[in-house]
C-alpha positions as CSV (number, residue, x, y, z in Angstrom):
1,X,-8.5,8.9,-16.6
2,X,-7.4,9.0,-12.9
3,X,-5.3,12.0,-11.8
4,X,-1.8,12.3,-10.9
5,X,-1.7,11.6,-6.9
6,X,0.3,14.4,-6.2
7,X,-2.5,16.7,-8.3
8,X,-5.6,15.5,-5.8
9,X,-6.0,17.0,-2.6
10,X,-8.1,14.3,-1.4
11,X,-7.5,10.4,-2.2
12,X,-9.1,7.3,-1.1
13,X,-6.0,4.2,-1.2
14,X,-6.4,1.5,-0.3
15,X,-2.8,0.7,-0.5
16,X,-0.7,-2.2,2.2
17,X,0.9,-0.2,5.1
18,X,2.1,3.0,3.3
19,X,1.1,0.9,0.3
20,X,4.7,0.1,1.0
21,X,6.7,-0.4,-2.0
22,X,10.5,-0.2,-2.0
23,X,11.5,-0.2,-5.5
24,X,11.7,3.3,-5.8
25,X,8.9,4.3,-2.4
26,X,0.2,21.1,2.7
27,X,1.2,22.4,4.4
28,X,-1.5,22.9,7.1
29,X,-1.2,22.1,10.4
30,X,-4.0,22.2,13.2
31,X,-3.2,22.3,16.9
32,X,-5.8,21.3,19.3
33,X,-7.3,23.1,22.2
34,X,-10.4,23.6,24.2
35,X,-11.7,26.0,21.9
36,X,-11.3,23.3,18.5
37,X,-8.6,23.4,15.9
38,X,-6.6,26.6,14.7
39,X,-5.4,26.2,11.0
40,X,-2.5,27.8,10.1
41,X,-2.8,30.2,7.1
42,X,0.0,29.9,4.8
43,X,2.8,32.6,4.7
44,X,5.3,32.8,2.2
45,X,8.5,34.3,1.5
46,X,9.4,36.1,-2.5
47,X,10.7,32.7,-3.4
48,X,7.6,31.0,-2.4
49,X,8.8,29.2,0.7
50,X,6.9,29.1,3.8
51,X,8.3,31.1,6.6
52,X,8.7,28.2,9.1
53,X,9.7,31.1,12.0
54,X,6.2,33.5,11.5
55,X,4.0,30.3,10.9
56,X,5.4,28.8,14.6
57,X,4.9,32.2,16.1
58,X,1.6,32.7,14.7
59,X,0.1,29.5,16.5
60,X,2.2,29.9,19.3
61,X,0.2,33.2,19.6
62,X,-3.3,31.9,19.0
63,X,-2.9,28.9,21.1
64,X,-2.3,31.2,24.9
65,X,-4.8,29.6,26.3
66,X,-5.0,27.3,29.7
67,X,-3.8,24.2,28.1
68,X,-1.5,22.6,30.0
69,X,-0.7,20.2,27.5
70,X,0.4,22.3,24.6
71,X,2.3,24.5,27.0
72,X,4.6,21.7,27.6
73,X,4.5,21.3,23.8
74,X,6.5,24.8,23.6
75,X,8.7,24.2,26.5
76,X,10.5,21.3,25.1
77,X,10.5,23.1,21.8
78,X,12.0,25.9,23.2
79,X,14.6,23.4,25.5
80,X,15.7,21.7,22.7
81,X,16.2,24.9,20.6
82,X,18.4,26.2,24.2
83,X,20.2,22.7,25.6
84,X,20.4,20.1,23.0
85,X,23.9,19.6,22.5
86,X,23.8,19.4,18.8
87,X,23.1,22.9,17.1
88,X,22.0,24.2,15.2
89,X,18.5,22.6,15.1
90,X,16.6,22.1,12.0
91,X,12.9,23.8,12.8
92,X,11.7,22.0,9.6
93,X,12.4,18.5,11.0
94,X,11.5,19.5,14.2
95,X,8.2,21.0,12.9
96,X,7.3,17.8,10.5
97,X,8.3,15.4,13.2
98,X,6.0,17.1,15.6
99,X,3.1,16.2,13.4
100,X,3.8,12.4,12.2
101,X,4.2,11.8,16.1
102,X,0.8,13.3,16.4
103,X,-0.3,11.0,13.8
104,X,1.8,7.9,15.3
105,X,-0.3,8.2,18.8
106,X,-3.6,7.0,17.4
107,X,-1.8,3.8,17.3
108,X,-2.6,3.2,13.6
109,X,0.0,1.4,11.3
110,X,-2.2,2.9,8.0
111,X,-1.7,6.5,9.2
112,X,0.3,8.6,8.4
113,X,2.0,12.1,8.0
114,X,4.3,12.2,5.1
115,X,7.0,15.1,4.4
116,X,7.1,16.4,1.0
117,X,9.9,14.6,-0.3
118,X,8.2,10.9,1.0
119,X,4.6,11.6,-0.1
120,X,6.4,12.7,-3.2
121,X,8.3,9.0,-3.7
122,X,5.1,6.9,-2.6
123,X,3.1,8.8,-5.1
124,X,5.7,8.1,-7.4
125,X,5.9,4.4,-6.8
126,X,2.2,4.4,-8.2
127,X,3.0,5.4,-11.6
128,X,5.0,1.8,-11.9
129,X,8.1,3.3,-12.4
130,X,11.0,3.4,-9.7
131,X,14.6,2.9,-8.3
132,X,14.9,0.6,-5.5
133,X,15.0,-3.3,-5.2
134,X,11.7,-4.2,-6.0
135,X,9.7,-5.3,-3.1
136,X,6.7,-4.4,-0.7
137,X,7.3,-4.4,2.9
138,X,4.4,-4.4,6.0
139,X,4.4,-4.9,9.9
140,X,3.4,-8.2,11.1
141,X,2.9,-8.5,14.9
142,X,5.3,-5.6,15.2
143,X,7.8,-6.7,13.0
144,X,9.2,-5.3,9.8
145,X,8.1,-8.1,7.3
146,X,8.4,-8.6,3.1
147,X,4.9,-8.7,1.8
148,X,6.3,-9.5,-1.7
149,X,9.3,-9.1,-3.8
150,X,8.4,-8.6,-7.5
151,X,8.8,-10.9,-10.1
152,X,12.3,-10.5,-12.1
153,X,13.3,-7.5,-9.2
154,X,16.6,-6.7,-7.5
155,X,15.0,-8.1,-4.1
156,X,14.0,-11.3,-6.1
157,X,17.1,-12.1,-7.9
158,X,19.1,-11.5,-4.4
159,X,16.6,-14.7,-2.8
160,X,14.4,-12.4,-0.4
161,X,11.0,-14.2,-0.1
162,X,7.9,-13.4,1.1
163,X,7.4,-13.7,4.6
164,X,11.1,-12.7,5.2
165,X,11.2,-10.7,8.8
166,X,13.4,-7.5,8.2
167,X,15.8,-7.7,11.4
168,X,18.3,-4.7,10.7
169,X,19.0,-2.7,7.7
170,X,22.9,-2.2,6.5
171,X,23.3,-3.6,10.4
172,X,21.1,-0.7,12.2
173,X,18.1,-2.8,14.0
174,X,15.0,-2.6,13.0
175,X,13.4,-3.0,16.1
176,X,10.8,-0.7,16.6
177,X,11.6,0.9,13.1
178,X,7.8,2.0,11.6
179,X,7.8,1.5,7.5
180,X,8.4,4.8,6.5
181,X,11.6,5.0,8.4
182,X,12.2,1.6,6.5
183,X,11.7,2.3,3.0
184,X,13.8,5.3,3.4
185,X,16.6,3.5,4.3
186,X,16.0,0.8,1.7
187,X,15.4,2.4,-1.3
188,X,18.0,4.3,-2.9
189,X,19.9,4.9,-6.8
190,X,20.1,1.9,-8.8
191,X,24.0,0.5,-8.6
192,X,24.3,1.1,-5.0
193,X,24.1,-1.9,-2.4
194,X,21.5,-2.4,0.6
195,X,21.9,-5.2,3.1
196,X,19.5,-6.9,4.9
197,X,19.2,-9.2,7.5
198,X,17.0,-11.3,8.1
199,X,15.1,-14.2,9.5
200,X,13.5,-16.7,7.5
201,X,11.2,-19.5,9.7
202,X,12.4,-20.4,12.8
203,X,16.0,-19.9,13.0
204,X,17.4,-18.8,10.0
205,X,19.0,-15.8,10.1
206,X,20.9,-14.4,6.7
207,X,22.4,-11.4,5.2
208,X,21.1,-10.7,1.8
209,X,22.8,-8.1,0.3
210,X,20.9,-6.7,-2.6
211,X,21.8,-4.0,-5.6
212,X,19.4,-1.4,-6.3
213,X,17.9,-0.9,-9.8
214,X,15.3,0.8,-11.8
215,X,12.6,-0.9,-11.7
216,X,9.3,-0.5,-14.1
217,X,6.6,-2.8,-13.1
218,X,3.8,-3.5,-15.6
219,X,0.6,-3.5,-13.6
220,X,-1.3,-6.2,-15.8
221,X,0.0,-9.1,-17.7
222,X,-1.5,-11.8,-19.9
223,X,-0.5,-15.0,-21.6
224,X,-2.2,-18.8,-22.4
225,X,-2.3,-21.5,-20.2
226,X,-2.7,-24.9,-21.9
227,X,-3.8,-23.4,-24.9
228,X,-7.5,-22.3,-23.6
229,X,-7.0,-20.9,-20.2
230,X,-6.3,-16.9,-19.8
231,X,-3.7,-16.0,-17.2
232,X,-3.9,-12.4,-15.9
233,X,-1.1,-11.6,-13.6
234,X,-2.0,-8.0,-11.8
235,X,0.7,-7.0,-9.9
236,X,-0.2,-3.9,-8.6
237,X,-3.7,-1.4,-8.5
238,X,-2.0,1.7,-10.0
239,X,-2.8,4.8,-12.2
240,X,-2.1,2.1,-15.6
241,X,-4.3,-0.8,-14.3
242,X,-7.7,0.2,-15.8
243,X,-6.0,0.3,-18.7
244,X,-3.8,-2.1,-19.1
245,X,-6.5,-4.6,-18.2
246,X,-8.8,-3.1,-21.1
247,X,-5.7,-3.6,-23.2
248,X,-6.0,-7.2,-22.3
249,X,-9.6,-8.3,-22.3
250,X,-9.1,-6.9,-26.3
251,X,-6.8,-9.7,-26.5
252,X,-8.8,-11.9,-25.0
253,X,-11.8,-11.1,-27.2
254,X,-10.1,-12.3,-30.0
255,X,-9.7,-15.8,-29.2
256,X,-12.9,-17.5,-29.0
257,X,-12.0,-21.1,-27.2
258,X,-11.2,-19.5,-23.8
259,X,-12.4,-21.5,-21.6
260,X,-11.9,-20.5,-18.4
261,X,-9.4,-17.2,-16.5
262,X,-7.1,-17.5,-14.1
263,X,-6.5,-13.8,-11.8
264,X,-3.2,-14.1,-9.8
265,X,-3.5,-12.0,-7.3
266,X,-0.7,-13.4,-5.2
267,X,1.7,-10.8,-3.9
268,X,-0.2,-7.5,-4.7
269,X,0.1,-5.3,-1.9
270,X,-3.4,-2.9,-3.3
271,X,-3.2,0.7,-4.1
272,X,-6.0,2.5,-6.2
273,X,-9.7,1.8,-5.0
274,X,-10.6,2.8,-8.4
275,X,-8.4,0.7,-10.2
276,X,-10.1,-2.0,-8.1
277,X,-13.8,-1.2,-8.4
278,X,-13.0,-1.2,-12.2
279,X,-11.3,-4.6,-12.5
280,X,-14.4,-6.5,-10.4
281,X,-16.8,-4.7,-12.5
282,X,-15.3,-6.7,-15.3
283,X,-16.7,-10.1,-13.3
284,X,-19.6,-8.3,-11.2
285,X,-22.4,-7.2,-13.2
286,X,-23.9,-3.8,-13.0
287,X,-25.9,-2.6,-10.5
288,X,-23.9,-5.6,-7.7
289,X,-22.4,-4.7,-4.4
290,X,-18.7,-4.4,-5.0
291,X,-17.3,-3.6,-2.0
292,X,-18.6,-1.5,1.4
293,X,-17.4,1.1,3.5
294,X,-18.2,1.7,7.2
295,X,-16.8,4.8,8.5
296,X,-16.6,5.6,12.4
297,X,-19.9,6.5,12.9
298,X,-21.2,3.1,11.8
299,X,-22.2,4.1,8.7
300,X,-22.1,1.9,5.8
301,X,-22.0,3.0,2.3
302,X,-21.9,0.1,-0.8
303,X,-20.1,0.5,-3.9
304,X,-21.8,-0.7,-7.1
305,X,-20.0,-2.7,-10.0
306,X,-20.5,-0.5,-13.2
307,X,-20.2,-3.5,-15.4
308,X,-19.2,-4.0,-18.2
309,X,-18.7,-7.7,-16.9
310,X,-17.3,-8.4,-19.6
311,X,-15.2,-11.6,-18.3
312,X,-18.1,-12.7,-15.8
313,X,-19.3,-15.2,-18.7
314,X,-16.2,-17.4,-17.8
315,X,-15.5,-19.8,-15.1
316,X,-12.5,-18.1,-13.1
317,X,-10.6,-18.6,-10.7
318,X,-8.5,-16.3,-8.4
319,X,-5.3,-16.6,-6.8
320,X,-4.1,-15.3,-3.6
321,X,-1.6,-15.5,-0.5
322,X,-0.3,-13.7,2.6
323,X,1.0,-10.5,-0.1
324,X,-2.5,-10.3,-1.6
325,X,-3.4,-7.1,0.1
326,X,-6.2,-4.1,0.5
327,X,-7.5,-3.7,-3.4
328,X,-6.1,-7.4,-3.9
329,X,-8.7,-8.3,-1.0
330,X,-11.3,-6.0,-2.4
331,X,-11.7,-8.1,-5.6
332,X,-11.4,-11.0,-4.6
333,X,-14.2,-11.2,-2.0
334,X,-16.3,-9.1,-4.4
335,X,-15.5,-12.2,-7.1
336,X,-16.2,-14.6,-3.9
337,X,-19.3,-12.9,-2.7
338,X,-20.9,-12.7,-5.9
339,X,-20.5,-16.2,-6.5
340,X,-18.6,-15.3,-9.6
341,X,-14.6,-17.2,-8.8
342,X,-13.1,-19.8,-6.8
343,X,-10.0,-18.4,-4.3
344,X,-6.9,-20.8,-4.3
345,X,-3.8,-20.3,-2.3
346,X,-3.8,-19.1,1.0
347,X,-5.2,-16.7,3.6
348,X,-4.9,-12.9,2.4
349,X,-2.7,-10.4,4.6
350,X,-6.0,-8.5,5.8
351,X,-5.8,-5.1,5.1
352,X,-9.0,-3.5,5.0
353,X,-9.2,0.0,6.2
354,X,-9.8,3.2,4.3
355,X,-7.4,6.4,3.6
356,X,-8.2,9.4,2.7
357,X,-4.4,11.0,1.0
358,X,-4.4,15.2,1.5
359,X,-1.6,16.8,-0.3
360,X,-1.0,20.0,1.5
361,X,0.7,22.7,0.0
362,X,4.1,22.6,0.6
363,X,4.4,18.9,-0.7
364,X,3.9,17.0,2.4
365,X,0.8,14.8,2.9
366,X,-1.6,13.4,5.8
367,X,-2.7,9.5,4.7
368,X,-5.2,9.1,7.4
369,X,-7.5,6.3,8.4
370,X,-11.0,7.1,7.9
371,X,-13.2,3.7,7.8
372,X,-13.2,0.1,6.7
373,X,-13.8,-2.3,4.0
374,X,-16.2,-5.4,4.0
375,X,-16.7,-7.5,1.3
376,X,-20.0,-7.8,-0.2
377,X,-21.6,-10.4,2.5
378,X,-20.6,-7.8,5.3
379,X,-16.9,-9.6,6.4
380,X,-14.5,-7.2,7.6
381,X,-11.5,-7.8,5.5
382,X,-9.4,-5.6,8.2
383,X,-9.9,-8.6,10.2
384,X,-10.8,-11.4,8.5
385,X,-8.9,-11.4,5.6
386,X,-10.2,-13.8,2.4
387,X,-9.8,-17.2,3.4
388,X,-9.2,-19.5,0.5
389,X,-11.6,-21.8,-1.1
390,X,-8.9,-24.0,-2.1
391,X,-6.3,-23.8,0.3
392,X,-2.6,-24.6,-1.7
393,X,0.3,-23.5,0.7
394,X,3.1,-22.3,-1.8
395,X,6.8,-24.0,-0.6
396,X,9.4,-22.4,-1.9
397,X,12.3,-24.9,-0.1
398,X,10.8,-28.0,-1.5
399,X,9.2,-26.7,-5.3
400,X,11.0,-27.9,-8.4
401,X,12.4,-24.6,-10.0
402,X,9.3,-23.2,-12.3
403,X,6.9,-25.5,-10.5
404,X,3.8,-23.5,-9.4
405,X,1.5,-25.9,-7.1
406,X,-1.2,-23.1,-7.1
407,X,-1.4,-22.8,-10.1
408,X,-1.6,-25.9,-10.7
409,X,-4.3,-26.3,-9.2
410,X,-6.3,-23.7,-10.9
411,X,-6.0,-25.2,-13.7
412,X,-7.2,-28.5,-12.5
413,X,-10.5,-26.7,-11.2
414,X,-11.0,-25.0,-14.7
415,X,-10.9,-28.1,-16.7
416,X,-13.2,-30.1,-14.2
């Protein structure tokens, strides 16, 4: 059994841009010199709060040296703390936004430093249960953009749609906005309303204005198609998936004319690599390549299905679009590569790097980019992405209501 996020100090995700998801969403720090990095040692107060004052002094003391740089660093502390017209400043927020722009400048959307309160929500958005309006959110070419809203969710119900470009949130622009700014603005206490604008294709621009609920997302569902065909509908790679999927291949094992499975990937943003590496096992049998990871130094490092394969027996066939993301990505070439599925829909988002997810001690936590995926054949999914077998493009404007063309089409290829 995986361990609560917040318990771990160390985490691989492999979750979609802040493993973004809206329907809810340690305190070391090291400063840099020519000498290497100085590690603040924590200091704390009777009620156990971290002295912000005698931690900034401390480094401010070990760091007299002829840098240049991190001189300037205290000068425009100290200027703000003396000029800015607004007092008095929060130290805290000055502190914590010092660090996540450190962590902005490598220029990496999947990095990121997270103060207590958000690491606290996004490890909460795991467990499947949250307040918010029920969607995932990335950046596409620089622009805010819904990877998926979940089925039967607040941000469903109100008509966003995949692909939706986030323009300005309760009418504050968005431009230039990164995603944790974003979910902090969308997500909120069921009953109370967020508005959104923004553009759909070419020129439609809309408000949508959408309630906020609680929201409690199974990770794994399963039902019959045709009588014969299993449909397993994996909406997210959280703390429950294992599980839940375990729950379901029980099912499954008690009918004994399936004849082929459908996996609908479509619209899952990732999240646990575990969760992942358990669910391809089910198809890959033990001993395959899964998935590999190639850190900075060029080393590559495979990860080996663990079997049971219990559901590699059956013809299958997998599911994906533009929202299928990181740990989506991850199964589906592993099913690909393996020769074990046939991938319908469209082109995956591409979302194939590493994090490693530190909680610090204070409740804050550094998601940081340490390497990146490739399927089993070697493909970077970072940049290529899974490119259908089948290509289906879904069309919401033009599909009947209940009309699933993908789908469809997986079932045609399972009864050929």
């Amino acid at each position: 059994m995986m361990e609560s996020p917040i318990r771990k100090r160390a985490r691989k995700y492999v979750w979609l841009y802040l493993a973004i998801i809206l329907f809810i969403c340690a305190f070391g720090l090291g400063f840099m010199t020519g000498g290497g990095w100085y590690v603040k040692k924590e200091i704390s107060n009777n009620n156990g709060e971290v002295e912000l004052a005698k931690v900034l002094e401390l480094n401010r003391d070990l760091n007299k040296s002829d840098s240049v740089e991190f001189k300037m660093f205290w000068d425009v502390w100290d200027k703000i703390k003396e000029k800015y017209a607004k007092q008095p400043i929060n130290e805290m927020d000055m502190f914590y936004g010092a660090i996540q722009g450190m962590v902005f400048s490598l220029g990496d959307p999947y990095s990121l430093f997270l103060p207590p309160q958000a690491a606290d929500e996004f490890a909460k958005s795991l467990t499947g249960e949250f307040e918010g309006i029920g969607a995932e959110i990335g950046v596409k070419k620089g622009q805010l953009t819904v990877v998926a809203p979940l089925p039967g969710s607040p941000a469903e119900q109100a008509g966003l749609r995949l692909g939706d470009k986030i323009l300005a949130i309760n009418e504050e622009d968005t431009y230039g906005m990164d995603v944790n700014t974003a979910v902090g603005k969308i997500r909120g206490e069921g009953g109370t309303e967020v508005v959104l604008k923004i553009g759909r294709g070419e020129d439609e621009i809309k408000d949508i204005k959408i309630i906020r609920g609680k929201i409690n997302v199974p990770s794994v569902l399963l039902e019959m198609k045709d009588n014969n065909f299993a449909y397993i509908r994996v909406m997210q790679f959280n703390e429950k998936t294992s599980r839940q999927l375990d729950e379901a291949i029980s099912e499954l094992s008690k009918n004994k004319n399936i004849q082929g499975i459908i996996l609908d990937l479509r619209g899952n943003p990732g999240g646990y690599l575990d969760a992942a590496i358990d669910m391809a096992s089910e198809w890959v049998k033990n001993g395959d390549i899964i998935v590999s990871e190639r850190s900075g130094e060029n080393k590559v490092k495979h990860t080996y299905s663990t079997g049971p394969s219990r559901l590699g027996k059956f013809k299958t066939v997998v599911l994906v679009n533009g929202g299928s993301a990181s740990a989506s990505e991850i199964v589906a070439g592993a099913l690909r590569d393996n020769n074990l599925a046939t991938i319908v829909g469209e082109q995956t988002y591409g979302k194939g790097s590493v994090q490693d997810f530190e909680v610090f001690d204070d409740g804050s936590a550094l998601k940081l980019t340490v390497s990146e995926w490739l399927t089993p054949q070697g493909i970077n999914i970072n940049e290529a992405g899974i490119a259908p077998d089948v290509e289906v493009v879904e069309d919401f404007e033009n599909e009947a209501v209940g009309e699933d063309k993908v789908l469809a089409k997986a079932l045609e290829i399972l009864k050929q």
